[in-house]
C-alpha positions as YAML, in Angstrom:
chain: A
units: angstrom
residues:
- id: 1
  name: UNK
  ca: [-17.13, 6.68, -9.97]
- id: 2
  name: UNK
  ca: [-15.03, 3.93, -7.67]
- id: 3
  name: UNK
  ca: [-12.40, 4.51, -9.95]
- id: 4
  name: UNK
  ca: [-12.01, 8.12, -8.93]
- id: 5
  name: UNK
  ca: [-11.83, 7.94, -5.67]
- id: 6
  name: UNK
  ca: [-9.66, 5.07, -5.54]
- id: 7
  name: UNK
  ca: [-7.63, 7.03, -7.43]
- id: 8
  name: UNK
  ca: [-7.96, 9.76, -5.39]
- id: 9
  name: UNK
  ca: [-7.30, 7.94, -2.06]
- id: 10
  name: UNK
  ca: [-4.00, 6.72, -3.89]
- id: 11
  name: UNK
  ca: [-2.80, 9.97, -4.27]
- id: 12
  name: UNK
  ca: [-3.68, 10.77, -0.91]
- id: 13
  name: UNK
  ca: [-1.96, 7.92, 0.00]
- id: 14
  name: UNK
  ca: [1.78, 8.94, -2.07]
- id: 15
  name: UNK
  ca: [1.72, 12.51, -0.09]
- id: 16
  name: UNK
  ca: [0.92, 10.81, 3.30]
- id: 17
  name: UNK
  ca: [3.67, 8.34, 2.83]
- id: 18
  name: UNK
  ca: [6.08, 10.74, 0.94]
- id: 19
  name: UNK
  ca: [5.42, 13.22, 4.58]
- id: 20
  name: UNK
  ca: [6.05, 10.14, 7.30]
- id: 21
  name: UNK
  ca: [8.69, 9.42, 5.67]
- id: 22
  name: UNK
  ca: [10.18, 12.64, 5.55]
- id: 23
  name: UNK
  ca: [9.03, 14.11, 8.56]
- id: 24
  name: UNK
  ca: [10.19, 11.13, 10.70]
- id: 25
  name: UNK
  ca: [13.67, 10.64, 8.76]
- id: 26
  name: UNK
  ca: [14.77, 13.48, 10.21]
- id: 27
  name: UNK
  ca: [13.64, 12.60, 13.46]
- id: 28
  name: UNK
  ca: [15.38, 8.99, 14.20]
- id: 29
  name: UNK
  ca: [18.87, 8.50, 15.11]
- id: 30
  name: UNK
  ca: [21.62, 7.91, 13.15]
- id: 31
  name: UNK
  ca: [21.50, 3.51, 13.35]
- id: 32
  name: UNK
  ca: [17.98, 2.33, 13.86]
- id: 33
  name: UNK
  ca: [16.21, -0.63, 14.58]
- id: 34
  name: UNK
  ca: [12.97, -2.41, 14.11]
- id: 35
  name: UNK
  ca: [13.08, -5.08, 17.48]
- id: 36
  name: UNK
  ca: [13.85, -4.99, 20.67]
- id: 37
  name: UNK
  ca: [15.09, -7.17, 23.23]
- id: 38
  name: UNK
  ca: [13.10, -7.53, 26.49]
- id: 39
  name: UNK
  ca: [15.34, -5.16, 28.47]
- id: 40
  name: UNK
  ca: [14.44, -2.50, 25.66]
- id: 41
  name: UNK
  ca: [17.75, -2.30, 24.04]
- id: 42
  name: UNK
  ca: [17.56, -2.09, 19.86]
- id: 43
  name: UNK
  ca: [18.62, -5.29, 17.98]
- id: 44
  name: UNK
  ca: [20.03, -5.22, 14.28]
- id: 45
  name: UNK
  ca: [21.02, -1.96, 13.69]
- id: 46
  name: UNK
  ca: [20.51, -0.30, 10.43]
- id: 47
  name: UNK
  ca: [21.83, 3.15, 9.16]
- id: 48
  name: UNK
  ca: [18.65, 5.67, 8.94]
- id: 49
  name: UNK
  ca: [20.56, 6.47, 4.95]
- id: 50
  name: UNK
  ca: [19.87, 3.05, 4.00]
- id: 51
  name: UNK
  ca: [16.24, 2.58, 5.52]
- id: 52
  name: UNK
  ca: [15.54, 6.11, 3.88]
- id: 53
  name: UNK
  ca: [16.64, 4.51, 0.37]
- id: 54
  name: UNK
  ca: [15.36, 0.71, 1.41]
- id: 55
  name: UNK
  ca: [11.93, 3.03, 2.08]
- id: 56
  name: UNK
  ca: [12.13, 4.62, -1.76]
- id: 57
  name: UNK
  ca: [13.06, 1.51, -3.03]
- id: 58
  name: UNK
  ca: [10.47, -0.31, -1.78]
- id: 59
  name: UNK
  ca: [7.58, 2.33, -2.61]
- id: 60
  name: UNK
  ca: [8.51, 2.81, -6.21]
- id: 61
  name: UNK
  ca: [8.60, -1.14, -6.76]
- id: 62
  name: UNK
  ca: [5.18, -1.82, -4.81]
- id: 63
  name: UNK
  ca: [3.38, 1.19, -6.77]
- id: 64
  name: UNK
  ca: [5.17, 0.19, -10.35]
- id: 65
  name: UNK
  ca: [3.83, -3.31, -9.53]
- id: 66
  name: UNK
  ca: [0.51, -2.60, -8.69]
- id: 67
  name: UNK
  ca: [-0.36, 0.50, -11.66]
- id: 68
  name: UNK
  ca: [1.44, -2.02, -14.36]
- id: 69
  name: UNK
  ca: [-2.28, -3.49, -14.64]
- id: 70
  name: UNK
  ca: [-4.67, -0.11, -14.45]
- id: 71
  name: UNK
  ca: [-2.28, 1.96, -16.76]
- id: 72
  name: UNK
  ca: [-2.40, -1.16, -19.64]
- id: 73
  name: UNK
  ca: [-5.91, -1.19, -19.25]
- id: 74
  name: UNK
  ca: [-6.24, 2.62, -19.27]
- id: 75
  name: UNK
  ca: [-3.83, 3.35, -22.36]
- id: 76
  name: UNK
  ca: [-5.29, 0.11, -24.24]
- id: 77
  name: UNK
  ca: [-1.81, -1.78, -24.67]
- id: 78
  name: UNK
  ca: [-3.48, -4.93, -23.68]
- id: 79
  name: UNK
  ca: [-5.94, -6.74, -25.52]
- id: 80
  name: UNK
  ca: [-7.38, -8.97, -23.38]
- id: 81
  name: UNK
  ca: [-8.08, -6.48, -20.63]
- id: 82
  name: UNK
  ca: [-9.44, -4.02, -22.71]
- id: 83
  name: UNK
  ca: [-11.75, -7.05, -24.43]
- id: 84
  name: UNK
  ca: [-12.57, -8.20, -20.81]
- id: 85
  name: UNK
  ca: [-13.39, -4.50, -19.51]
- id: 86
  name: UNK
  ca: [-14.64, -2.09, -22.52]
- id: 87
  name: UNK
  ca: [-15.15, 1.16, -21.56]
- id: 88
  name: UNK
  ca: [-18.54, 1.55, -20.07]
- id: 89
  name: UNK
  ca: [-18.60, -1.27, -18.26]
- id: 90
  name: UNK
  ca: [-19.49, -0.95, -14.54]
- id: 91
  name: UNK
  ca: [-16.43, -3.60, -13.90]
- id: 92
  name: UNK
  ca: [-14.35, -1.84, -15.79]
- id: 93
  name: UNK
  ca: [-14.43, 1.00, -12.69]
- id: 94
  name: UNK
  ca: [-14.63, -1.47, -10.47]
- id: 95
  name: UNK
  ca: [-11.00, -3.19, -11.25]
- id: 96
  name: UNK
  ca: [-9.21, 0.21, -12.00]
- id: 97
  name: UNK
  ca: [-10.94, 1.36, -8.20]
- id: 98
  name: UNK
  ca: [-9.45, -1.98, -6.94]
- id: 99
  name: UNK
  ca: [-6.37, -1.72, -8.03]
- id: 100
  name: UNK
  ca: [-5.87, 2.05, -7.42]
- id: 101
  name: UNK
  ca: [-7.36, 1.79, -3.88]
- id: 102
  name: UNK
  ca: [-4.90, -1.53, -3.03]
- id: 103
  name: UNK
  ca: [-2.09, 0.34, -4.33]
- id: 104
  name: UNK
  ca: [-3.21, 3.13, -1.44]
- id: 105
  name: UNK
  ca: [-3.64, 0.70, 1.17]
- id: 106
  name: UNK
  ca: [0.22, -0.01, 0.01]
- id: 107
  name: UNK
  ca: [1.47, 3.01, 0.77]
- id: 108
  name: UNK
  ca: [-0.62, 3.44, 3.88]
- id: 109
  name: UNK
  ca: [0.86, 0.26, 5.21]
- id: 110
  name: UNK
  ca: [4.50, 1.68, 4.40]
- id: 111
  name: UNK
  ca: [3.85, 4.57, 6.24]
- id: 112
  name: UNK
  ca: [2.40, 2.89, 9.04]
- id: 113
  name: UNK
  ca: [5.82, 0.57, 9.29]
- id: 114
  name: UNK
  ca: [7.89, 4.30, 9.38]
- id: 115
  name: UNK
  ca: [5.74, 5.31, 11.84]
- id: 116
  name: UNK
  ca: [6.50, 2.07, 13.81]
- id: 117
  name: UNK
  ca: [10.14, 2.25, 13.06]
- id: 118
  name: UNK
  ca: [10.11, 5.81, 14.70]
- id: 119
  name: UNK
  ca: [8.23, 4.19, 18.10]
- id: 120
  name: UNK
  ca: [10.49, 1.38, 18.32]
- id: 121
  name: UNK
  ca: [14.12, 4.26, 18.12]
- id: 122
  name: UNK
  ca: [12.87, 7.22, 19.84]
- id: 123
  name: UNK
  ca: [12.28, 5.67, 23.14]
- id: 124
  name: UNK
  ca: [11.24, 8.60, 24.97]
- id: 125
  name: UNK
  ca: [8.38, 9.07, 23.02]
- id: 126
  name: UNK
  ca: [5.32, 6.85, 23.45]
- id: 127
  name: UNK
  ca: [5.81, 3.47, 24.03]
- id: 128
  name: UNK
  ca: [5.84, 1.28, 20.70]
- id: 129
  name: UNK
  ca: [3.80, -1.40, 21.76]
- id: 130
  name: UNK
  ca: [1.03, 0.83, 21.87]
- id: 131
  name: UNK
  ca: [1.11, 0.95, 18.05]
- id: 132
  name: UNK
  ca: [1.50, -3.35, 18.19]
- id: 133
  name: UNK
  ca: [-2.44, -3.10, 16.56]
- id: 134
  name: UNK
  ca: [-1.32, -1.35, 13.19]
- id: 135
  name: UNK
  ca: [0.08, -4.84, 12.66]
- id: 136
  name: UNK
  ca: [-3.04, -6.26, 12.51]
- id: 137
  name: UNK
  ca: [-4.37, -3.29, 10.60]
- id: 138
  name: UNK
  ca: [-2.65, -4.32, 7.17]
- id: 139
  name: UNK
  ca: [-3.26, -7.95, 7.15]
- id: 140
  name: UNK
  ca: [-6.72, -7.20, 7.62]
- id: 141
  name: UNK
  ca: [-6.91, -4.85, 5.27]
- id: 142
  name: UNK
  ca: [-5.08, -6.91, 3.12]
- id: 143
  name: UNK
  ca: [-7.29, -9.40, 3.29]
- id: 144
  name: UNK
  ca: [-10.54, -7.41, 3.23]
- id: 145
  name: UNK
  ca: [-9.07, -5.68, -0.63]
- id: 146
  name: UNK
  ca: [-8.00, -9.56, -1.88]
- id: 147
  name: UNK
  ca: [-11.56, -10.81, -0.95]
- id: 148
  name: UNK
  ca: [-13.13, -7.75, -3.17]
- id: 149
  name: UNK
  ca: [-10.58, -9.17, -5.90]
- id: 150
  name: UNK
  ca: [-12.81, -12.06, -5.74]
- id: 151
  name: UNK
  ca: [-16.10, -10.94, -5.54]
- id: 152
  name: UNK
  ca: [-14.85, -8.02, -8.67]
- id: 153
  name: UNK
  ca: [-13.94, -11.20, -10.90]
- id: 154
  name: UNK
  ca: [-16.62, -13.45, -9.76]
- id: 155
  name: UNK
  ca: [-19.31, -10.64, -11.06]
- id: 156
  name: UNK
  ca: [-17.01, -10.24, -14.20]
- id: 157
  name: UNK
  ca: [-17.48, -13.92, -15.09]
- id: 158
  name: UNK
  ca: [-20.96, -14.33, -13.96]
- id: 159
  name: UNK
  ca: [-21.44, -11.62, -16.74]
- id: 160
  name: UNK
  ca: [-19.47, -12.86, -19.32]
- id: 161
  name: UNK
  ca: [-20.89, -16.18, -18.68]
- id: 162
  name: UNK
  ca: [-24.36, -14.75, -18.86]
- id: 163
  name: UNK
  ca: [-23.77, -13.00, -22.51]
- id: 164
  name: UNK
  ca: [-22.45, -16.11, -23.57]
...
């Protein structure tokens, strides 16, 4: 059951990043930035074709790092996993929800740091320090998903430890 809407949330996740990124590449100047200076002028300039392809780049290697684990456990290409989670067992959902949910948050976060970028080069639209707080959004969340790592693989041993 957590499985499926983890996965679900991740797909959620690929069109929402797939349509900030889009949507706002057409919408920021030709040489962006990510800082400013405290008169507001742009520091480190980057071309918007290269943060458009940094963007892609960095999407496809976050989500082929994070389904490497789900998809061996799903198509049964690795032993242990499949030993450690049969099917049926309620942790078995519970890591492929995990991992499918953090690879959402991911995305989310990319997203989020487009959105930022956009702020931060299209001055007269709202003021970017208004979005300072999504900053402390990911970490958090970060944190939060890493700490149900923990308790996921805690339960999983306590189990094993109890058959044994």
């Amino acid at each position: 059951m957590y499985y499926r809407f983890g996965k679900a949330f991740y797909f959620l996740s690929i069109l929402f990043f797939v349509f900030y990124l889009l949507y706002f590449y057409s919408a920021l100047p030709e040489k962006i930035s990510f800082s400013q200076n405290e008169e507001g002028n742009l520091l480190t300039e980057l071309s918007r074709g290269t943060f458009f392809y940094g963007m892609i780049a960095v999407f496809v290697l976050f989500n082929a790092i994070n389904l490497l684990p789900p998809k061996l456990l799903e198509t049964k290409n690795h032993r242990g996993l499949v030993r450690l989670f049969p099917v049926g067992d309620k942790f078995r959902d519970y890591y492929l929800g995990w991992f499918y949910s953090f690879g959402g948050i991911l995305n989310v976060s990319l997203a989020l740091l487009i959105f930022y970028t956009h702020a931060v080069n299209n001055q007269d639209d709202d003021a970017p320090q208004q979005f300072d707080f999504l900053f402390y959004i990911i970490p958090t969340l970060f944190v939060i998903w890493i700490i149900g790592l923990f308790a996921i693989m805690v339960g999983k041993f306590k189990q094993v430890q109890n058959k044994s």
